[in-house]
ROVEXMAR-517343 format. One record per residue: residue number from 0; x, y, z of N, C-alpha, C in turn. Coordinates in Angstrom, 2 decimals. Atoms other than C-alpha are relative to their C-alpha. Layout:
residues N
(NUM; (X; Y; Z); (X; Y; Z); (X; Y; Z))
...
//
This chain:
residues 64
(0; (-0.48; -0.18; -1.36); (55.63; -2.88; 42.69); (0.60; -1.32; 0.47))
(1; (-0.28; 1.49; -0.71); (58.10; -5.67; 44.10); (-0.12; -0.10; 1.54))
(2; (-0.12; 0.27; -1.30); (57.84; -7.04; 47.25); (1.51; -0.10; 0.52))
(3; (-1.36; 0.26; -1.18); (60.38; -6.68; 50.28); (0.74; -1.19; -0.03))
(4; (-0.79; 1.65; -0.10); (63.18; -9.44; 50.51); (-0.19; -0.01; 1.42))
(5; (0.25; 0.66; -1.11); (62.76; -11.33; 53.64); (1.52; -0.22; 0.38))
(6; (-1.04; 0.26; -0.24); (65.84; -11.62; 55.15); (0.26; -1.49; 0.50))
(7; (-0.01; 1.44; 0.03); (65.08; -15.71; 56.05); (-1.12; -0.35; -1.14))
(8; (0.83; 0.74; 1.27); (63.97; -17.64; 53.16); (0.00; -1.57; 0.39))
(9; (-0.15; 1.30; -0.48); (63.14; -21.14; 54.51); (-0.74; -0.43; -1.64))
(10; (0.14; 0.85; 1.29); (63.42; -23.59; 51.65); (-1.14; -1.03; 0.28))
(11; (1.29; 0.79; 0.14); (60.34; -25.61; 53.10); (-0.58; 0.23; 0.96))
(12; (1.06; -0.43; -0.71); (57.33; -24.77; 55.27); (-0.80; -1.41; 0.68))
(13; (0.75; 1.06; -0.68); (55.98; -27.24; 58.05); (-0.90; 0.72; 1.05))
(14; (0.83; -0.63; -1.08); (52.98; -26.31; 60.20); (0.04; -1.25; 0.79))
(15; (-0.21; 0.98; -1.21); (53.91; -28.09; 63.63); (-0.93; -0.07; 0.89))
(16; (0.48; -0.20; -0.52); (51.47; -28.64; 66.13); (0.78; -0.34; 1.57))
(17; (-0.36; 0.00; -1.33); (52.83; -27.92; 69.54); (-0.51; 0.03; 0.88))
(18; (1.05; -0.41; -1.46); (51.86; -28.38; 73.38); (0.20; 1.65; 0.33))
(19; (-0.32; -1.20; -1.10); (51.69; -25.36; 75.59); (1.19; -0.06; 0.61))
(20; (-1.43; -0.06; -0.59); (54.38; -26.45; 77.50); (1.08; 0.57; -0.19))
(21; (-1.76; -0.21; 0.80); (56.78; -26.18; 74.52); (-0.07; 1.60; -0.16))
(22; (-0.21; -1.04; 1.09); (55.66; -22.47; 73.66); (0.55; 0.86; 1.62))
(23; (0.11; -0.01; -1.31); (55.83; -22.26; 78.04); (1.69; 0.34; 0.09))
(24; (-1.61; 0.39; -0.44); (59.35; -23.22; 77.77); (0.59; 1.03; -0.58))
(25; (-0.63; -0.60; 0.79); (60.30; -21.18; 74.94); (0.07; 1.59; 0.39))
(26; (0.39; -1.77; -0.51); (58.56; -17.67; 76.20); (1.46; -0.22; 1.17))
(27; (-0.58; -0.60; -1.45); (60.60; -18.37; 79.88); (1.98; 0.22; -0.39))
(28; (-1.66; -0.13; 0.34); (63.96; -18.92; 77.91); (0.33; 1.31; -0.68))
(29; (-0.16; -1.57; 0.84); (63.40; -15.93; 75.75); (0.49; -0.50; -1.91))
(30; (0.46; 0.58; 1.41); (63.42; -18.02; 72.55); (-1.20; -0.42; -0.72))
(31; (1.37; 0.54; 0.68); (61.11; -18.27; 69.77); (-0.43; -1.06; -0.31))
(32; (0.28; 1.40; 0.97); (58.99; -21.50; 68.83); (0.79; -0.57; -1.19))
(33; (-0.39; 0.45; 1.47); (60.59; -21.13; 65.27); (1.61; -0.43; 0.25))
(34; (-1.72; -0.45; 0.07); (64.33; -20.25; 66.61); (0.03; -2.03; 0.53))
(35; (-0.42; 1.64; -0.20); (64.01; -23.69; 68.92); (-0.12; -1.23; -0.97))
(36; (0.14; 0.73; 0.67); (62.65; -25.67; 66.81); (1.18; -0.12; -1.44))
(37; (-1.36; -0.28; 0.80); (65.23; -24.69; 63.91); (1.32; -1.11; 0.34))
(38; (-0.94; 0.07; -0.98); (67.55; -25.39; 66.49); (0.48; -1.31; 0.34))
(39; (-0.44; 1.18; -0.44); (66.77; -28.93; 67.59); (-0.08; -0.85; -1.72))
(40; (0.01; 0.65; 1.54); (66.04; -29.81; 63.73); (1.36; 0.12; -0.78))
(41; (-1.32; 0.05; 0.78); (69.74; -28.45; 62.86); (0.69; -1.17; 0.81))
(42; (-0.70; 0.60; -0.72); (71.22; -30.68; 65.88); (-0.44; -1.58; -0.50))
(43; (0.94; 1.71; 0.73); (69.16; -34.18; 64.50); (1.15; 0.26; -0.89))
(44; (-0.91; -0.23; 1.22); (71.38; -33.18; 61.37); (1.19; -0.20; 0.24))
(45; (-1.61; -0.36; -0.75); (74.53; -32.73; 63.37); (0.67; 1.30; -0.53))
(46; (-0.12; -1.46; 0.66); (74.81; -29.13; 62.29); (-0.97; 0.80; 1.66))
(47; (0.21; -1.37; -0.59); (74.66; -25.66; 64.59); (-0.10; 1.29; -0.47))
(48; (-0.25; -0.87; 0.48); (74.05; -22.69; 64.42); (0.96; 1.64; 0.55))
(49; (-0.41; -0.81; -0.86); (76.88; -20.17; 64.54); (0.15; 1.46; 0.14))
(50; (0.00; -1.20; -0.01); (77.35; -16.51; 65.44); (-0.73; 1.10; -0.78))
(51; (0.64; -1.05; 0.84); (76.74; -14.84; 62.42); (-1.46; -0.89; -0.80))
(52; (0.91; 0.37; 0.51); (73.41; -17.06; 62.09); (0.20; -1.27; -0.93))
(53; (-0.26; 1.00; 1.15); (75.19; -19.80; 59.68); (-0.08; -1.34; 0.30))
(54; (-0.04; 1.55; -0.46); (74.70; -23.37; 59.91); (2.03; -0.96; -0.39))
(55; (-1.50; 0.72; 0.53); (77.97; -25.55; 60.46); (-0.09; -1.04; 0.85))
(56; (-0.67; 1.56; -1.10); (79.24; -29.21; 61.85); (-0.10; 0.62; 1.62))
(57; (-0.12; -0.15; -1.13); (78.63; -29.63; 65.27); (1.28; -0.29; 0.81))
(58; (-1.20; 0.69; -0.05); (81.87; -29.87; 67.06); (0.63; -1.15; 0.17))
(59; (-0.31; 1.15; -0.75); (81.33; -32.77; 68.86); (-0.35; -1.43; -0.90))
(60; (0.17; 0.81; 0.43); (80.13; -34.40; 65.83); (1.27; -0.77; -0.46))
(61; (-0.93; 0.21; 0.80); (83.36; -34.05; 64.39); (1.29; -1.26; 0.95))
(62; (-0.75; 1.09; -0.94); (84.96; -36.26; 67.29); (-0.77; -1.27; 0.20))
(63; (0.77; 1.29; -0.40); (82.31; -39.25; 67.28); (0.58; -0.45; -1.43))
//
């Protein structure tokens, strides 16, 4: 019997410990812990993420 494909396959696994605040912030925006975090870890990189889910250059990197 194989298992289901996962439609995200993260190439490495970090258990983060977060305040309340951050999970505070995330519920009132309507984003998940994982999505933000993703999120500010692609922007450190200088990478976004766009439309169809894909990571690419940030625009504004491309002008600094």
């Amino acid at each position: 019997m194989s298992k289901p494909q996962q439609k995200f396959q993260p190439s490495n696994v970090l258990l983060v410990e977060v305040p309340p605040q951050f999970i505070a912030l995330c519920e009132a925006s309507g984003a998940s812990p994982q999505a933000a975090l993703r999120g500010m870890a692609a922007m450190v990189c200088g990478l976004q993420y766009d439309d169809c889910n894909r990571l690419v250059p940030l625009e504004d990197a491309a002008a600094q």
